[in-house]
C-alpha positions as CSV (number, residue, x, y, z in Angstrom):
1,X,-21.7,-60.0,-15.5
2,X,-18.6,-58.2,-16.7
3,X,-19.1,-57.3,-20.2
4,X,-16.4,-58.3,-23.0
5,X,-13.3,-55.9,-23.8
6,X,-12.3,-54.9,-27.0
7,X,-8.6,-55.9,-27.7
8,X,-7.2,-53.0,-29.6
9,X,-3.6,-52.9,-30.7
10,X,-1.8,-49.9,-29.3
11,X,-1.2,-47.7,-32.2
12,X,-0.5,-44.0,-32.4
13,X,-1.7,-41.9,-34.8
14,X,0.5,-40.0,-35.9
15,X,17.1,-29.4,-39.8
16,X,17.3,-27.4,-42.3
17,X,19.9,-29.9,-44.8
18,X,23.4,-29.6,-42.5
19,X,26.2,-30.2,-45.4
20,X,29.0,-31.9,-43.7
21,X,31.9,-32.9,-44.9
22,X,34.4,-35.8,-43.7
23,X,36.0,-33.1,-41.6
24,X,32.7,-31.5,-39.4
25,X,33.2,-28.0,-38.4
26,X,30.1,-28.3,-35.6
27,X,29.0,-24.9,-36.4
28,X,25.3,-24.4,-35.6
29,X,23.1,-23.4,-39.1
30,X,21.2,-21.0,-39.3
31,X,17.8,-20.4,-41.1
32,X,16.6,-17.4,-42.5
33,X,12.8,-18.3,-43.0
34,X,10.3,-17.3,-40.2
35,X,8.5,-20.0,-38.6
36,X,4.8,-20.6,-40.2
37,X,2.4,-22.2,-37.5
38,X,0.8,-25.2,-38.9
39,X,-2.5,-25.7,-38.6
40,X,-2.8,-29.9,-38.9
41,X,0.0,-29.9,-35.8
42,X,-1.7,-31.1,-33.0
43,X,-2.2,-28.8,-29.9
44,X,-2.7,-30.4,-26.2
45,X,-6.0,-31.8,-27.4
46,X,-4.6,-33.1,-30.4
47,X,-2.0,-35.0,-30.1
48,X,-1.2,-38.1,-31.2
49,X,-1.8,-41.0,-28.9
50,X,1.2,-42.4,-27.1
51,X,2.4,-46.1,-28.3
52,X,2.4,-48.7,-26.0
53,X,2.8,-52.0,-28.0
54,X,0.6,-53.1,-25.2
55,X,-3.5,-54.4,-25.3
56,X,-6.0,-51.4,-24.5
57,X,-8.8,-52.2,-22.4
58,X,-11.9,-50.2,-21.2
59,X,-12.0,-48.2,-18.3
60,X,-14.3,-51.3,-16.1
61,X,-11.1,-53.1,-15.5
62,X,-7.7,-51.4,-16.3
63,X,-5.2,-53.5,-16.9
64,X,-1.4,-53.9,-15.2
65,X,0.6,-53.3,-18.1
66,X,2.3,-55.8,-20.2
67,X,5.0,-55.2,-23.4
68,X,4.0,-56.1,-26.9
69,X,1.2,-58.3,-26.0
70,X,-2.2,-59.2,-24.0
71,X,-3.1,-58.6,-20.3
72,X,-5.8,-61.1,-18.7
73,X,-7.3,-60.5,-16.0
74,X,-8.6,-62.7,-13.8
75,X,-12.0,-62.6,-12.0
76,X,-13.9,-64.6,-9.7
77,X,-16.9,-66.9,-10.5
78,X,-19.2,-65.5,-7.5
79,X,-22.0,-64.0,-10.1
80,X,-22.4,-60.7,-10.9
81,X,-21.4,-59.1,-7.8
82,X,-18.3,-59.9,-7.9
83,X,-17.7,-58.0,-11.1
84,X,-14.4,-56.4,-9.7
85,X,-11.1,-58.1,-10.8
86,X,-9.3,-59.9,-8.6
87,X,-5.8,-60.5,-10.2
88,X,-4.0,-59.3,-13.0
89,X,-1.7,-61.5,-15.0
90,X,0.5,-59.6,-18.2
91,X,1.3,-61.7,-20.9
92,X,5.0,-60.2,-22.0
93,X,5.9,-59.8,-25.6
94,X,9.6,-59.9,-26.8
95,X,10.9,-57.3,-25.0
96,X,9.8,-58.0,-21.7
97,X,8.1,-55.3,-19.1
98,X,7.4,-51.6,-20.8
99,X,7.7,-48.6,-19.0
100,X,4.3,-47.0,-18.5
101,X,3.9,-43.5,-20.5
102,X,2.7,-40.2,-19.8
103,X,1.2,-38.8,-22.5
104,X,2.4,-35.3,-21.1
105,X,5.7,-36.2,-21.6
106,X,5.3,-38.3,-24.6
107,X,7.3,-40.5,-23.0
108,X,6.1,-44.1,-24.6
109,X,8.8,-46.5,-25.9
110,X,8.0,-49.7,-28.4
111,X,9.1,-53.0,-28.8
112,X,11.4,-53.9,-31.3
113,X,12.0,-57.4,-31.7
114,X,14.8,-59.3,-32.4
115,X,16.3,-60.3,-35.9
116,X,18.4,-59.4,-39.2
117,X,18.1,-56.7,-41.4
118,X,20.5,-54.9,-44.1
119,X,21.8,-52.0,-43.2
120,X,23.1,-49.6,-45.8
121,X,22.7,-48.6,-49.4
122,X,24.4,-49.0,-52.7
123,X,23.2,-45.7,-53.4
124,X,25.8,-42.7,-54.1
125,X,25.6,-40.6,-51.1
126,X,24.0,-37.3,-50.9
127,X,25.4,-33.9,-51.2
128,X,27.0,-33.2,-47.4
129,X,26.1,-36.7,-46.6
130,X,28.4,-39.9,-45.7
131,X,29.2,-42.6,-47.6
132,X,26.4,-45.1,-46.2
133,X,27.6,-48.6,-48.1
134,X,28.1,-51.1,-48.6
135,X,24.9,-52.9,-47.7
136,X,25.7,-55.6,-45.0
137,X,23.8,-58.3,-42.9
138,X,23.0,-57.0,-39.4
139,X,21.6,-59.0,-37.0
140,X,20.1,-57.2,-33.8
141,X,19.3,-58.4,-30.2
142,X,15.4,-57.1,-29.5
143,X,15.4,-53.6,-27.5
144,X,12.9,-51.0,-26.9
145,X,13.3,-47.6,-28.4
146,X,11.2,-44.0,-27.4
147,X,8.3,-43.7,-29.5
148,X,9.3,-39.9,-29.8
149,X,12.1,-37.7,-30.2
150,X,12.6,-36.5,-26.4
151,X,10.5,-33.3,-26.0
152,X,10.9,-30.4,-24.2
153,X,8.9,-31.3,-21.1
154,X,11.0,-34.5,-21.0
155,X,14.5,-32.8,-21.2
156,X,13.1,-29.9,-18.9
157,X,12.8,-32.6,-16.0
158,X,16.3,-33.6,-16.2
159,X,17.6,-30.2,-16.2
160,X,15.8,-29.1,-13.1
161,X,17.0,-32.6,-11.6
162,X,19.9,-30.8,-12.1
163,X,21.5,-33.6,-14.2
164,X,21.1,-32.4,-17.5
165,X,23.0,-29.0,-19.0
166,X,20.2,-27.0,-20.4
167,X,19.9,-26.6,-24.3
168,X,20.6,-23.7,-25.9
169,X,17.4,-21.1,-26.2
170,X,17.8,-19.2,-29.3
171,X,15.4,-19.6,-31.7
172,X,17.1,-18.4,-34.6
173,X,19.4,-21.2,-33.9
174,X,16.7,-23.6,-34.0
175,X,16.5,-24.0,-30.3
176,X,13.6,-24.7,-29.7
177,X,14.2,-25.1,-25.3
178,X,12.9,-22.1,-23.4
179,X,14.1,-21.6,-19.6
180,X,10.7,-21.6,-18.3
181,X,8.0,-23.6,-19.6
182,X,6.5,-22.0,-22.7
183,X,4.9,-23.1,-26.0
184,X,7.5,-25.7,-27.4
185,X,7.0,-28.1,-24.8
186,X,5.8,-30.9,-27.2
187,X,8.3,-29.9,-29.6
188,X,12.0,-32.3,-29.9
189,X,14.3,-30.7,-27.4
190,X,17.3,-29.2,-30.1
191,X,20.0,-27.8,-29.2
192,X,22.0,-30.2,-27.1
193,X,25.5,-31.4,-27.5
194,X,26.0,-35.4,-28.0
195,X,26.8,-35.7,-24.3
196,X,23.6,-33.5,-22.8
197,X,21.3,-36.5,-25.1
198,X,23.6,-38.9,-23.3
199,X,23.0,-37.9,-19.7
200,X,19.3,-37.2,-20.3
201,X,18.9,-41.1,-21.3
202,X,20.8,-42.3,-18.4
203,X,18.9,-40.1,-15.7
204,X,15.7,-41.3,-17.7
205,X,15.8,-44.8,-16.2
206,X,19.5,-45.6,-17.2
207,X,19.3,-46.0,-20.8
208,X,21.5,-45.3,-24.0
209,X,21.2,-43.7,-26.9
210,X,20.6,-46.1,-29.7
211,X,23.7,-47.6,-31.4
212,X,23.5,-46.8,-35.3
213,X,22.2,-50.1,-36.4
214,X,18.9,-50.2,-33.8
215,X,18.5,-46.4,-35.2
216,X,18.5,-47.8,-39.0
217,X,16.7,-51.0,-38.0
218,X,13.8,-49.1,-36.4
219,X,13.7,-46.6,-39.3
220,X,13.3,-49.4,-42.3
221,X,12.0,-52.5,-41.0
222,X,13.7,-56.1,-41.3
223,X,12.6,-55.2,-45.2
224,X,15.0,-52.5,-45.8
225,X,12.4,-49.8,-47.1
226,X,14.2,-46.4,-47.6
227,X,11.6,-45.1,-45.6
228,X,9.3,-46.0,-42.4
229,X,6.4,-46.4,-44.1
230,X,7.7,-47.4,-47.9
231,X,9.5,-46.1,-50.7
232,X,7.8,-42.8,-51.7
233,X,7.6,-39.8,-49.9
234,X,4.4,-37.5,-49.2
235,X,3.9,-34.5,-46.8
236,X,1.8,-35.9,-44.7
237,X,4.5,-38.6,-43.9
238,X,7.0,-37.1,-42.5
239,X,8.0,-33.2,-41.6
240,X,10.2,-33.2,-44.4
241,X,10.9,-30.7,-46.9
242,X,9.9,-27.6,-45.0
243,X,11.6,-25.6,-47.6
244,X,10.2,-26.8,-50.9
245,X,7.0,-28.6,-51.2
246,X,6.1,-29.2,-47.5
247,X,5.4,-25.6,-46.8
248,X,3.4,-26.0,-43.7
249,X,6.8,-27.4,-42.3
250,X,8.4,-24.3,-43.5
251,X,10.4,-22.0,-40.7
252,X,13.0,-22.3,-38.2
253,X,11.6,-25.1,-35.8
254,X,10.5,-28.3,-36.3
255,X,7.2,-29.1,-35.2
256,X,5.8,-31.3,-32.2
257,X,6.7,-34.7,-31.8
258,X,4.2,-37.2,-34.0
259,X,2.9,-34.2,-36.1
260,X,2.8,-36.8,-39.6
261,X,1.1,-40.0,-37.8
262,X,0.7,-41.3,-41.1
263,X,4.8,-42.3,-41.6
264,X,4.7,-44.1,-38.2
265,X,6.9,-46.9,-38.3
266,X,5.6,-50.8,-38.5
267,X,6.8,-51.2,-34.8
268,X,5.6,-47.8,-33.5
269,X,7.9,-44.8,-33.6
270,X,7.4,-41.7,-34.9
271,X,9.4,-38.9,-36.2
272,X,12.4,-41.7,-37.3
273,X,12.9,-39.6,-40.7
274,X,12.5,-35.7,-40.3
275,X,11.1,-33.4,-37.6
276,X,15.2,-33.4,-36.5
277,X,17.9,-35.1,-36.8
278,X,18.4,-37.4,-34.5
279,X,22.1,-38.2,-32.4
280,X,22.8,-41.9,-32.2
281,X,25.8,-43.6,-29.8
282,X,28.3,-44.3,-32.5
283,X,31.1,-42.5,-33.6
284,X,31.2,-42.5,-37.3
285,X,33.4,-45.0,-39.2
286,X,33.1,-47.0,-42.3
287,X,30.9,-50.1,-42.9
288,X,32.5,-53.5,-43.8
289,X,30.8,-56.5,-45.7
290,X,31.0,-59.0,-43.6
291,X,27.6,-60.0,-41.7
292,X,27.8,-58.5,-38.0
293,X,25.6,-58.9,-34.6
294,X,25.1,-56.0,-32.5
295,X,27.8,-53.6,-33.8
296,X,28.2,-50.7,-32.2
297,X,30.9,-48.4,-34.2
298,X,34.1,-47.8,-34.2
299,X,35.6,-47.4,-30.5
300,X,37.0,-44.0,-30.7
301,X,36.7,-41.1,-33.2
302,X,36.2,-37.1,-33.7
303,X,32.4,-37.1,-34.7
304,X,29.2,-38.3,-34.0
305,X,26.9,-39.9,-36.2
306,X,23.6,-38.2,-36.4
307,X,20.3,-39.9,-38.4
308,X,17.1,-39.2,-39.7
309,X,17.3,-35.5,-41.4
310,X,15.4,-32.2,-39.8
311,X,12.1,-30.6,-40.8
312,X,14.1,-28.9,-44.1
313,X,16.0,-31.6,-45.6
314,X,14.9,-32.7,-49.2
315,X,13.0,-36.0,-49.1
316,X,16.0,-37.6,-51.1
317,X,18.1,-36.6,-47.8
318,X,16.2,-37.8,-45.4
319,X,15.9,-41.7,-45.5
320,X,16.5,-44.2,-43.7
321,X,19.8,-45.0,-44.3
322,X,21.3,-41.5,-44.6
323,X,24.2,-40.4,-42.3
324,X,25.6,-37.5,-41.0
325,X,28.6,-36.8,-38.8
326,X,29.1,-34.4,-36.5
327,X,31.2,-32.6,-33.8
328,X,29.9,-34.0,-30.6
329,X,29.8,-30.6,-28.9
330,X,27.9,-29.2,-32.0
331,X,24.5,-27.5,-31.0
332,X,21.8,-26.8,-33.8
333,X,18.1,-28.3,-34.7
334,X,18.8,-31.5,-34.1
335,X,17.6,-33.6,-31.1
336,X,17.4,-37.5,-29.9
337,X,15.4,-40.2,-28.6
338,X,16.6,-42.9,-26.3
339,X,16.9,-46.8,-25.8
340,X,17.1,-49.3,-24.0
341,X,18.3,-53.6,-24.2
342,X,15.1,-56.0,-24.0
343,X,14.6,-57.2,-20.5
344,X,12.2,-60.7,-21.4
């Protein structure tokens, strides 16, 4: 007789401060500090398990697999030797059909389900930071978002696909791409323009970058917590504050992707607030009171929005609401993650 599977819920565990003014020069920074390994990063053996949003089941009967829900499976009632499955049947969540990761490429996306949220902050904004109010009623259409900021491996694929520019390759730029594989290949692919995280997501199945509101959503919940994970910051929450309390962060790259498990977001994603910034689709513009669906920025503009603050910005820069803009060709230590609409 087949014995009973444990239904386990698919969690994983798991910029230096760019001042920017309204008018963005897009000059990469540089930092002066030399990069301390840290020792709680996880290596190839360590790292964090990929999110799937999906049921786990042991390795007797691996399952087909579903989105942000259970898989059945179905087996015949011949007795016990017929213990071997013989139909699969997903049970879809809200998103619909997931892509199936490789934890390699740490390529898992989640599920983030439809609904409202306020986006913004009556709060003053921070030195070199845009003005993020006023708070306004944003309601979203569900969509699935990486789990990760795309790594190196990942972008690496697309560049010898020849569809992707490389990244730049100097470290003291906080590049952390290499032109042959080498020991950053888990860390957040920096260094690219707007446009090279643009093409990476459409070669990578044809997806998007995320508008600014499913960035924000993602990064605070539907509760509108400045952080992933709450309202106060610790080390092991987020790669923040490499240059002040957060030594082990300290350097000039951030670390590999899902190296603070412990700030994970409630649907999934790591790395939302620090590691690097992050490039989202919108050009930058102003926020307006009224209650909105979907918005996706102003039409045209001169600079990119970026989210999320790098592995030095000070925990008070780097929440979930913060915004920077900058020069879409602008190349420093920030990277990107992708998206994509719900497909139910």
């Amino acid at each position: 007789m087949s014995r009973p599977r444990a239904l386990v819920r698919g969690m994983g565990v798991g910029l230096a401060a760019l001042a920017c003014s309204s008018a963005c020069s897009g000059e990469a920074f540089h930092l002066s500090e030399s990069r301390q390994p840290n020792a709680n990063a996880p290596d190839a053996g360590d790292f964090p398990a990929l999110v799937t949003n999906s049921t786990h089941h042991d390795a007797d009967s691996p399952p087909q697999q579903g989105a942000g829900g259970s898989t059945s499976t179905v087996t015949s009632d011949a007795g016990p030797d017929a213990a071997e499955p013989v139909a699969v049947v997903p049970q879809l969540g809200p998103c619909g059909a997931q892509r199936t990761p490789s934890e390699a490429l740490a390529d898992a996306e989640v599920c983030v389900p439809a609904g409202g949220f306020s986006m913004g902050s009556g709060a003053a904004p921070r030195p070199g930071y845009l003005a993020h109010g006023p708070a306004h009623s944003v309601t979203l259409s569900a969509y699935f978002l990486d789990a990760y900021e795309v790594t190196v491996a990942r972008y690496r694929r697309c560049v010898d696909a020849g569809s992707c520019a490389a990244a730049g390759v100097n470290p003291t730029l906080s590049c952390t791409y290499t032109l042959e594989p080498a020991d950053h290949e888990r860390h957040p692919v920096t260094c690219v323009s707007w446009q090279s995280a643009s093409d990476f997501c459409a070669w990578d199945g044809g997806r998007r970058l995320p508008s600014e509101a499913e960035w924000e959503r993602a990064a605070r919940n539907d509760a509108g917590s400045k952080y992933p994970w709450g309202e106060t910051f610790g080390c092991d929450l987020a790669v923040l504050a490499g240059a002040a309390q957060c030594q082990s962060y300290a350097g000039q790259l951030p670390q590999p992707v899902g190296s603070a498990p412990a700030g994970v977001s409630r649907d999934g994603a790591f790395d939302l607030v620090g590691n690097a910034a992050e490039w989202v689709a919108d050009w930058f513009g102003g926020y307006s009171v009224a209650s909105v669906s979907d918005p996706t920025g102003p039409s045209t503009g001169s600079a990119r929005i970026q989210r999320g603050g790098g592995w030095s910005t000070p925990p008070a820069d780097g929440t979930s609401y913060g915004r920077r803009a900058e020069a879409p060709a602008a190349s420093g230590g920030f990277s990107f993650r992708c998206a994509r609409a719900a497909q139910p």
